[in-house]
TORKOL-4160 file (C-alpha; in steps of 0.2 Angstrom, whole numbers, padded with zeros to 4 digits, m for minus):
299
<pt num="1" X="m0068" Y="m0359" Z="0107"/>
<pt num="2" X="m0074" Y="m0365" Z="0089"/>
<pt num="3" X="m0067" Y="m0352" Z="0075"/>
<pt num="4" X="m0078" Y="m0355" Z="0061"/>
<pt num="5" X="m0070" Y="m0351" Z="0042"/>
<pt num="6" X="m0078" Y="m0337" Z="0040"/>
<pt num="7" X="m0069" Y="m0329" Z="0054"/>
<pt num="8" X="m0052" Y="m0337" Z="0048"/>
<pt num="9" X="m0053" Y="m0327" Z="0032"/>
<pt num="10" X="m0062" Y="m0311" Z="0035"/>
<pt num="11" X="m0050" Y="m0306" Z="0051"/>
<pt num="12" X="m0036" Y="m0306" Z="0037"/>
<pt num="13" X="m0045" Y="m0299" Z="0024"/>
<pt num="14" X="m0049" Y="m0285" Z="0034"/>
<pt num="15" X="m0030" Y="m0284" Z="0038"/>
<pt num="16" X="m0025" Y="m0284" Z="0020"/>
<pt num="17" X="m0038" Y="m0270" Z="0016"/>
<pt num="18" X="m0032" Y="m0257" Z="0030"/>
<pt num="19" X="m0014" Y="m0260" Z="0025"/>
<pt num="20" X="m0019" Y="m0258" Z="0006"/>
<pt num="21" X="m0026" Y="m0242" Z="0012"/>
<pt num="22" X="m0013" Y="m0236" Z="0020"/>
<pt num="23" X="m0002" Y="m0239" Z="0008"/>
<pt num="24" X="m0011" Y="m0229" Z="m0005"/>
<pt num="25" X="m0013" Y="m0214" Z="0007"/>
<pt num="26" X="0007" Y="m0214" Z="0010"/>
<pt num="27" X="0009" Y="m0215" Z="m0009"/>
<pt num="28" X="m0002" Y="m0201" Z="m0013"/>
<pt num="29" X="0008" Y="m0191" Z="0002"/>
<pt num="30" X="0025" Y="m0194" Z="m0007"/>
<pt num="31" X="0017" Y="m0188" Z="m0022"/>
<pt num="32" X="0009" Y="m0175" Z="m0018"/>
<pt num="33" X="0019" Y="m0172" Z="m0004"/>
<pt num="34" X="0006" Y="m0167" Z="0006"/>
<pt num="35" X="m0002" Y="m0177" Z="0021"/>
<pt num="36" X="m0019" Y="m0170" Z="0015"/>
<pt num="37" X="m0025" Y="m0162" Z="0032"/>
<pt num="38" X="m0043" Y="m0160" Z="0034"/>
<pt num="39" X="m0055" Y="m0154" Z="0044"/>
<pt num="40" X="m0059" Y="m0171" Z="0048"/>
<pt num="41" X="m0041" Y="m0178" Z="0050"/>
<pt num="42" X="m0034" Y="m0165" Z="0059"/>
<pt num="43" X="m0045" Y="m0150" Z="0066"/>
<pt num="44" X="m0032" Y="m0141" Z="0076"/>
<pt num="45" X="m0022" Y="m0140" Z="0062"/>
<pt num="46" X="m0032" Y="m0138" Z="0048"/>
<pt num="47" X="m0038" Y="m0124" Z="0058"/>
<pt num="48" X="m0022" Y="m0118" Z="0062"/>
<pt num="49" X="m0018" Y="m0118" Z="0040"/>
<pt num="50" X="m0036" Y="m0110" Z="0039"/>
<pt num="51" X="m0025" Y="m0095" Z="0049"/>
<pt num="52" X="m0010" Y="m0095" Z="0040"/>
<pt num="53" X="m0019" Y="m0094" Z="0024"/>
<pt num="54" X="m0027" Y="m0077" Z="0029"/>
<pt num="55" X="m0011" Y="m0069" Z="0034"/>
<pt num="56" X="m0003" Y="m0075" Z="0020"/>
<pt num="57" X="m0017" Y="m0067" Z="0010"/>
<pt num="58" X="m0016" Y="m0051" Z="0019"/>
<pt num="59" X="0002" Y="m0049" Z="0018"/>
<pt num="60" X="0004" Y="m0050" Z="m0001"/>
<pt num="61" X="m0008" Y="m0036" Z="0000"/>
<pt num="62" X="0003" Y="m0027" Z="0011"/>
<pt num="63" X="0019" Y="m0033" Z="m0001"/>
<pt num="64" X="0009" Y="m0026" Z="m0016"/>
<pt num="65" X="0006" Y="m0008" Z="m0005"/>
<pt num="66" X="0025" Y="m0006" Z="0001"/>
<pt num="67" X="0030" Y="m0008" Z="m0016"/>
<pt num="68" X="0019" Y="0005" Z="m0024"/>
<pt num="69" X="0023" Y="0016" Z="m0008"/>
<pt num="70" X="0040" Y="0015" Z="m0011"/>
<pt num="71" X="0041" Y="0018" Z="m0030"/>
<pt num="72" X="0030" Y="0033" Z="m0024"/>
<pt num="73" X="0043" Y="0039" Z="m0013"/>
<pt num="74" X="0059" Y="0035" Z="m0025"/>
<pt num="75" X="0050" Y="0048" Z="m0038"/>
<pt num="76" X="0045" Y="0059" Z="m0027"/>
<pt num="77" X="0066" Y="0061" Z="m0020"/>
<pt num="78" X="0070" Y="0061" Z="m0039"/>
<pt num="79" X="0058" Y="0076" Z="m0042"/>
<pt num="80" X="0062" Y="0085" Z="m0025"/>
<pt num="81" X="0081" Y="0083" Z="m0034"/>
<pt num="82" X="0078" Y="0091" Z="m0048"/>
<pt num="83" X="0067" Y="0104" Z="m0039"/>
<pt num="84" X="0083" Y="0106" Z="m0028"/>
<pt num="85" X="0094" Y="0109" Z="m0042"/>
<pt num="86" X="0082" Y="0122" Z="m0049"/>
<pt num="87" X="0084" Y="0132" Z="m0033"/>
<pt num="88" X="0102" Y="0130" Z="m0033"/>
<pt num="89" X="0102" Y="0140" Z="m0051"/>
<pt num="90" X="0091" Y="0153" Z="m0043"/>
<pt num="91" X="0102" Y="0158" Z="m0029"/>
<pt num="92" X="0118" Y="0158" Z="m0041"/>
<pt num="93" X="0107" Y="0169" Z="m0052"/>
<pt num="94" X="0099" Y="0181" Z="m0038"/>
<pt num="95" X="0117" Y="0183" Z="m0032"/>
<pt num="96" X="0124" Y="0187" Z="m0048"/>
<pt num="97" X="0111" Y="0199" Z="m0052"/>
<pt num="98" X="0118" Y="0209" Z="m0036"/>
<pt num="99" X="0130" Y="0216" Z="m0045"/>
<pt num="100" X="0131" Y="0233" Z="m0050"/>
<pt num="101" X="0142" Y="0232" Z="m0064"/>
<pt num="102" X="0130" Y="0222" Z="m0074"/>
<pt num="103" X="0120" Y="0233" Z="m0089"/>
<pt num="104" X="0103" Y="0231" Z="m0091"/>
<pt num="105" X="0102" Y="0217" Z="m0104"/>
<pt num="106" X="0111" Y="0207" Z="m0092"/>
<pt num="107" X="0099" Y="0207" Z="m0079"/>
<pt num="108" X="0084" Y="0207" Z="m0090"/>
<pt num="109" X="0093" Y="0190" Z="m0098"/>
<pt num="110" X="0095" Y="0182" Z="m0079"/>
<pt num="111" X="0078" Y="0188" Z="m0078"/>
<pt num="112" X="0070" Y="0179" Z="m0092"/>
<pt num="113" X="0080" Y="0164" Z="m0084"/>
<pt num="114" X="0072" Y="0165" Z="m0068"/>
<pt num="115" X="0055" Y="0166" Z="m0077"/>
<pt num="116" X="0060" Y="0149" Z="m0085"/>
<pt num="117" X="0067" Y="0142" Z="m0069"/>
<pt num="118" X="0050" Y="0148" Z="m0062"/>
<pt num="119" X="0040" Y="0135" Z="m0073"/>
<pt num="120" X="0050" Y="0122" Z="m0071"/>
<pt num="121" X="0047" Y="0124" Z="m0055"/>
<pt num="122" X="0027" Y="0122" Z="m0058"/>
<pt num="123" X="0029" Y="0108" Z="m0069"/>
<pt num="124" X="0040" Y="0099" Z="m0056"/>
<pt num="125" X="0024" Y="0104" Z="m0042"/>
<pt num="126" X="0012" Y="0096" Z="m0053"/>
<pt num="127" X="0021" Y="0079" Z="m0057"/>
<pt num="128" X="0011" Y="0063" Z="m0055"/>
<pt num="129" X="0018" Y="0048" Z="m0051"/>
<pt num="130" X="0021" Y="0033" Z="m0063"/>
<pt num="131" X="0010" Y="0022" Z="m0054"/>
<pt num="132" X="m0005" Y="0029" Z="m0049"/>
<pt num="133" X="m0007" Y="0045" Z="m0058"/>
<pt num="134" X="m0010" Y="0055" Z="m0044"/>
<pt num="135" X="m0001" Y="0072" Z="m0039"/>
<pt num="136" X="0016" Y="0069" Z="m0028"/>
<pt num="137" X="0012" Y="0086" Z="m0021"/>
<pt num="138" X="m0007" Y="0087" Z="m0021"/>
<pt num="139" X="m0012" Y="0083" Z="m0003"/>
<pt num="140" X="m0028" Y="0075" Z="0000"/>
<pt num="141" X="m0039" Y="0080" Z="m0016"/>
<pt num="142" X="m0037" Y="0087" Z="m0033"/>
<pt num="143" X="m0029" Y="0080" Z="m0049"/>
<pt num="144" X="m0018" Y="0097" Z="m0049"/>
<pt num="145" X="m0007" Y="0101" Z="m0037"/>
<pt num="146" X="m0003" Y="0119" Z="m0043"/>
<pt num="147" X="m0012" Y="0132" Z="m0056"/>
<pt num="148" X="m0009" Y="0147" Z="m0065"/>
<pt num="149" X="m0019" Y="0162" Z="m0059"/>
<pt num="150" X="m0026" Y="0175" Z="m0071"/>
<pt num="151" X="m0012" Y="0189" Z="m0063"/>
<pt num="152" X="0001" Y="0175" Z="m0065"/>
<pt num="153" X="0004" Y="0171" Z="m0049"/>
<pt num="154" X="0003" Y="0152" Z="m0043"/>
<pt num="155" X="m0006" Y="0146" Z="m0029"/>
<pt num="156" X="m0008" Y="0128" Z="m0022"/>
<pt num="157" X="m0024" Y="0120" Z="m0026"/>
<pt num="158" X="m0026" Y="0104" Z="m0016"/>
<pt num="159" X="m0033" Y="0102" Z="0003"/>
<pt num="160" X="m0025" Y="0094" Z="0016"/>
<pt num="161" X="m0012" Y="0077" Z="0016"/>
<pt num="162" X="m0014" Y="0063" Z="0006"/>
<pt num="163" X="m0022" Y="0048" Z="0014"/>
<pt num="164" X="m0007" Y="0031" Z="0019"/>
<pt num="165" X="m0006" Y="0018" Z="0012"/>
<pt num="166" X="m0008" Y="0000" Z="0021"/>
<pt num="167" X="0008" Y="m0008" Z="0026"/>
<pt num="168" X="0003" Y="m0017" Z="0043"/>
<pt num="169" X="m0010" Y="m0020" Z="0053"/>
<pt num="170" X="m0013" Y="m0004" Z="0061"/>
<pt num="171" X="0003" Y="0006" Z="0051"/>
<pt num="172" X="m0001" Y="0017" Z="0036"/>
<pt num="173" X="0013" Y="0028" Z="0024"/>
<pt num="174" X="0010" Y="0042" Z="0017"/>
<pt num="175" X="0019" Y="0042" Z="m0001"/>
<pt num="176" X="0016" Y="0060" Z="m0006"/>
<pt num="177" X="0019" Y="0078" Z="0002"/>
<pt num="178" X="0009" Y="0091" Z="0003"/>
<pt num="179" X="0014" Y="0105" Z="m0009"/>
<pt num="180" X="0010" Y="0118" Z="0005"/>
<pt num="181" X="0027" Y="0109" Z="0016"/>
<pt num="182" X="0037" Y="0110" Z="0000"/>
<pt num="183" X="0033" Y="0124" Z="m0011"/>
<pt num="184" X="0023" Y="0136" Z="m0003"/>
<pt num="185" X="0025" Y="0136" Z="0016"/>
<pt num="186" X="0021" Y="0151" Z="0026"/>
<pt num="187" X="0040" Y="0158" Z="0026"/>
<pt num="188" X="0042" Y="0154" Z="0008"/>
<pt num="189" X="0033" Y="0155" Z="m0006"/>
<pt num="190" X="0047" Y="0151" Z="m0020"/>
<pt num="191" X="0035" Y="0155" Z="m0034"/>
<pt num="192" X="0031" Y="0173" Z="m0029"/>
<pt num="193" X="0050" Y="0176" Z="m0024"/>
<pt num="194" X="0059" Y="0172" Z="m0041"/>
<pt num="195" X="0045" Y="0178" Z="m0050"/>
<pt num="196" X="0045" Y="0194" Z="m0042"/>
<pt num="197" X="0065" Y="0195" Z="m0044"/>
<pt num="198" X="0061" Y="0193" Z="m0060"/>
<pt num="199" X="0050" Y="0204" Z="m0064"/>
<pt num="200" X="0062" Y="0216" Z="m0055"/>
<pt num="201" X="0076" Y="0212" Z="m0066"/>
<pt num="202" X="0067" Y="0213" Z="m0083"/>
<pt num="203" X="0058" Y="0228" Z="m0079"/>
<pt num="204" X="0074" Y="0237" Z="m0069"/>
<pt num="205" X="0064" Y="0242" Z="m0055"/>
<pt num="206" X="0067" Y="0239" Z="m0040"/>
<pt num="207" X="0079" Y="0226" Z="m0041"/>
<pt num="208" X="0092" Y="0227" Z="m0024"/>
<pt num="209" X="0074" Y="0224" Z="m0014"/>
<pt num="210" X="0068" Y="0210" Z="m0024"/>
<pt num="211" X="0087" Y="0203" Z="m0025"/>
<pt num="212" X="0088" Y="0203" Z="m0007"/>
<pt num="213" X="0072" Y="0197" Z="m0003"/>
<pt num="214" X="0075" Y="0180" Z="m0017"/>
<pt num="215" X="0092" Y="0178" Z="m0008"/>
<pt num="216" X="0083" Y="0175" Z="0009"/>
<pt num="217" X="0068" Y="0166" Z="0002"/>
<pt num="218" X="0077" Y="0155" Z="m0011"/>
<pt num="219" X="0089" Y="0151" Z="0005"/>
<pt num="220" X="0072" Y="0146" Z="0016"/>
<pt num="221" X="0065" Y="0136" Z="0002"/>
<pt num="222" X="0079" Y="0127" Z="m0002"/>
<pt num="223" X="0078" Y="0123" Z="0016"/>
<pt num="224" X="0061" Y="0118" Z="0018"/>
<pt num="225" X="0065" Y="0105" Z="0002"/>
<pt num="226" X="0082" Y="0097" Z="0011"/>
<pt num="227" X="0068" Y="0093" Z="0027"/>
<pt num="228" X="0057" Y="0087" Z="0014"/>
<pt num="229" X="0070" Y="0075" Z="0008"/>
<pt num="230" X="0075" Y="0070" Z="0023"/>
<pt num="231" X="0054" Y="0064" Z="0027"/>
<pt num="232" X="0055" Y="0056" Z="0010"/>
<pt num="233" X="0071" Y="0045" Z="0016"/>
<pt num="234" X="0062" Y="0042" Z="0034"/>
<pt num="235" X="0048" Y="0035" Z="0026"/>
<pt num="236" X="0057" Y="0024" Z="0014"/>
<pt num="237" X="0066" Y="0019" Z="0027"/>
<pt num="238" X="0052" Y="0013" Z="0038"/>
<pt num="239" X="0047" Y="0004" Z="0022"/>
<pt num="240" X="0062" Y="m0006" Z="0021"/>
<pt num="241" X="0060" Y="m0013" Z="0037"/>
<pt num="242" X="0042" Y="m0017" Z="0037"/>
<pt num="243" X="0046" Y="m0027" Z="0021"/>
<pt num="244" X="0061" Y="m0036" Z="0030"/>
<pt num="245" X="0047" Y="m0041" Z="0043"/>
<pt num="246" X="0034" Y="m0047" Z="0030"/>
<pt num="247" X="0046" Y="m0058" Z="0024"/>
<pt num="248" X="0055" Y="m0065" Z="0041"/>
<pt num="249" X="0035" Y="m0068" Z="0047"/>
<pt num="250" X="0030" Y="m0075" Z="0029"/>
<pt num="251" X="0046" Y="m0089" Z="0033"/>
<pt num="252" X="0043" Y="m0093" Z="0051"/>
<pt num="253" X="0023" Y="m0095" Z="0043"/>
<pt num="254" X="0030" Y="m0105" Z="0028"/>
<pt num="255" X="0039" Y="m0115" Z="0042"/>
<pt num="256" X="0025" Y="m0119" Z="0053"/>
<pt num="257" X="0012" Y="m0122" Z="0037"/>
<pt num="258" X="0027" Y="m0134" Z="0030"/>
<pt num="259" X="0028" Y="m0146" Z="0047"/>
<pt num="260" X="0009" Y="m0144" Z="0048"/>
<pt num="261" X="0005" Y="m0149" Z="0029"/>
<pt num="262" X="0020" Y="m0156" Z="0020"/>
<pt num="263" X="0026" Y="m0172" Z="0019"/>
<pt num="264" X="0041" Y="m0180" Z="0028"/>
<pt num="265" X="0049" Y="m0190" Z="0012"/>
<pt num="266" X="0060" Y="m0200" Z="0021"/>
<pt num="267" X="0050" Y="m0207" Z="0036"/>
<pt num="268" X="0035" Y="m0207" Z="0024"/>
<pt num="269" X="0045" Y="m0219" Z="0011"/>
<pt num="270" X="0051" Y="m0229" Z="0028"/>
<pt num="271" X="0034" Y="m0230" Z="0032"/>
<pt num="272" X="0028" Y="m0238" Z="0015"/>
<pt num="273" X="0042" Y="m0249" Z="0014"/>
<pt num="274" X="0035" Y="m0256" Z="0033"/>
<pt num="275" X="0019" Y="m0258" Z="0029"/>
<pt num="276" X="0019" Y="m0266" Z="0011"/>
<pt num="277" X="0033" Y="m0279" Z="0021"/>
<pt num="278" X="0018" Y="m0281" Z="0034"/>
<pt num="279" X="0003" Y="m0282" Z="0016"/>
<pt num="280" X="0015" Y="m0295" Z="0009"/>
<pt num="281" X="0017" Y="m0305" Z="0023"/>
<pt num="282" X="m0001" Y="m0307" Z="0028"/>
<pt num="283" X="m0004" Y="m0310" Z="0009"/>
<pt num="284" X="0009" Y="m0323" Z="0010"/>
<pt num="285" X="0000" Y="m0331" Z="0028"/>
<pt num="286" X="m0017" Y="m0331" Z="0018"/>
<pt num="287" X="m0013" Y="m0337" Z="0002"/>
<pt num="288" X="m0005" Y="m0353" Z="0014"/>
<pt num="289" X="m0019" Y="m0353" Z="0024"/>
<pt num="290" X="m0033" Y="m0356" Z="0010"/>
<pt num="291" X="m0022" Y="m0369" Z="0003"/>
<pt num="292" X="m0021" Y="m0375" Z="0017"/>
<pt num="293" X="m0039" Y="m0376" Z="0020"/>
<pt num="294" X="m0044" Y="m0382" Z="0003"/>
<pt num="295" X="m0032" Y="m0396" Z="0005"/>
<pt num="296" X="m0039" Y="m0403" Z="0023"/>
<pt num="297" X="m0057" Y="m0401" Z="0015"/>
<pt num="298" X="m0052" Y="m0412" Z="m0001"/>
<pt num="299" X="m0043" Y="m0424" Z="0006"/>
């Protein structure tokens, strides 16, 4: 069979050009270090990055929600604290004011303390969180969790519980509590129950009623926060750990997306260095060969 010279130099040069080509494409991978998967290249995988992406995506949106959730939750301990505290003084004061031996200007001084301790009480109901602006006690609606009525009393003025938070497929939080599980439940309303000691004591009527009364109801609402508290650390709790499993899930993805994508330096350098020895000796073959050739045809 009769190769003609044609033949002879465009089977090398094809050679050399594919090898140039590849060489190129393994440079650009240690680069870049990416193998530059397409849909073209590699459909399975580039599908199966299409995939990671999104749940990547989704995930730092869940990231972003645990977050707010839980600085939610951390300022709604600190304010239950404080709220906690405030009841505390109340009960020292209602039992203090049990006792007979104090004079009138005693009990009308705890009194006017108790009114204070009362609206501190309301401001702490009606504080908003630092992120969002929205009430930690409001429940599903309003911008105000509690107001002042014209007799002075204080009533609760948002519906319902506050809608979660998206922290999982499927899995919600809910950062706030209802003021109505805190502050006014149906076995104690504190704002009525120190107001009316109170009033008692100021007024010096009544008092051994009201006092009794205050040292049951002060005792049920400090009650009624501590289970409060301890939903608020249930919840932060739960957050912790669907945060630990965002992140083990965005490693094994990072894993996966790194073996699928990512360049393997060390074989891909190994596999340069083979293919420009394989370039450089067919260069070497053809450089012979044409001489070769023009020398037969001039001589």
């Amino acid at each position: 069979m009769r190769i003609s010279t044609s033949q002879m130099y465009s089977r090398p040069l094809s050679l050399m050009t594919q090898l140039t080509a590849a060489a190129d494409k393994t440079q650009t991978q240690i680069a870049t270090n990416k193998l530059g998967v397409t849909a073209v290249t590699d459909a399975a995988s580039y599908v199966k990055l299409q995939q990671i992406q999104r749940a990547t995506t989704a995930d730092a949106t869940y990231k972003t929600n645990i977050n707010i959730a839980q600085g939610v939750l951390a300022q709604a301990d600190q304010t239950l604290d404080s709220v906690e505290t405030q009841l505390q003084r109340a009960l020292e004061l209602a039992t203090r004011a049990a006792n007979d031996t104090l004079s009138d200007s005693d009990r009308a001084a705890i009194g006017e303390e108790l009114s204070a301790i009362r609206d501190t009480l309301y401001g702490l109901a009606n504080t908003k969180d630092d992120i969002r602006g929205q009430p930690l006690f409001g429940g599903a609606t309003g911008d105000t969790a509690y107001v002042k009525n014209a007799d002075g009393s204080i009533s609760f003025a948002g519906t319902g519980e506050a809608s979660g938070i998206p922290v999982a497929e499927g899995e919600s939080i809910q950062p706030t509590i209802s003021g109505q599980r805190v502050f006014t439940t149906a076995d104690a309303d504190m704002f009525a129950i120190i107001g009316n000691l109170a009033d008692a004591l100021k007024s010096g009527t009544d008092v051994k009623a009201a006092g009794d009364a205050a040292l049951t109801g002060i005792n049920a609402s400090l009650g009624q926060v501590s289970l409060a508290r301890a939903s608020v650390g249930a919840r932060g709790a739960r957050l912790d750990l669907q945060a630990d499993q965002l992140t083990a899930a965005a490693e094994t993805r990072e894993a996966t997306r790194s073996g699928i994508e990512d360049t393997d330096i060390p074989t891909a350098v190994a596999n340069l260095q083979k293919t420009l020895t394989v370039l450089q000796a067919t260069q070497a073959s053809f450089t012979k060969l044409t001489s070769i050739s023009l020398f037969d045809y001039i001589k």
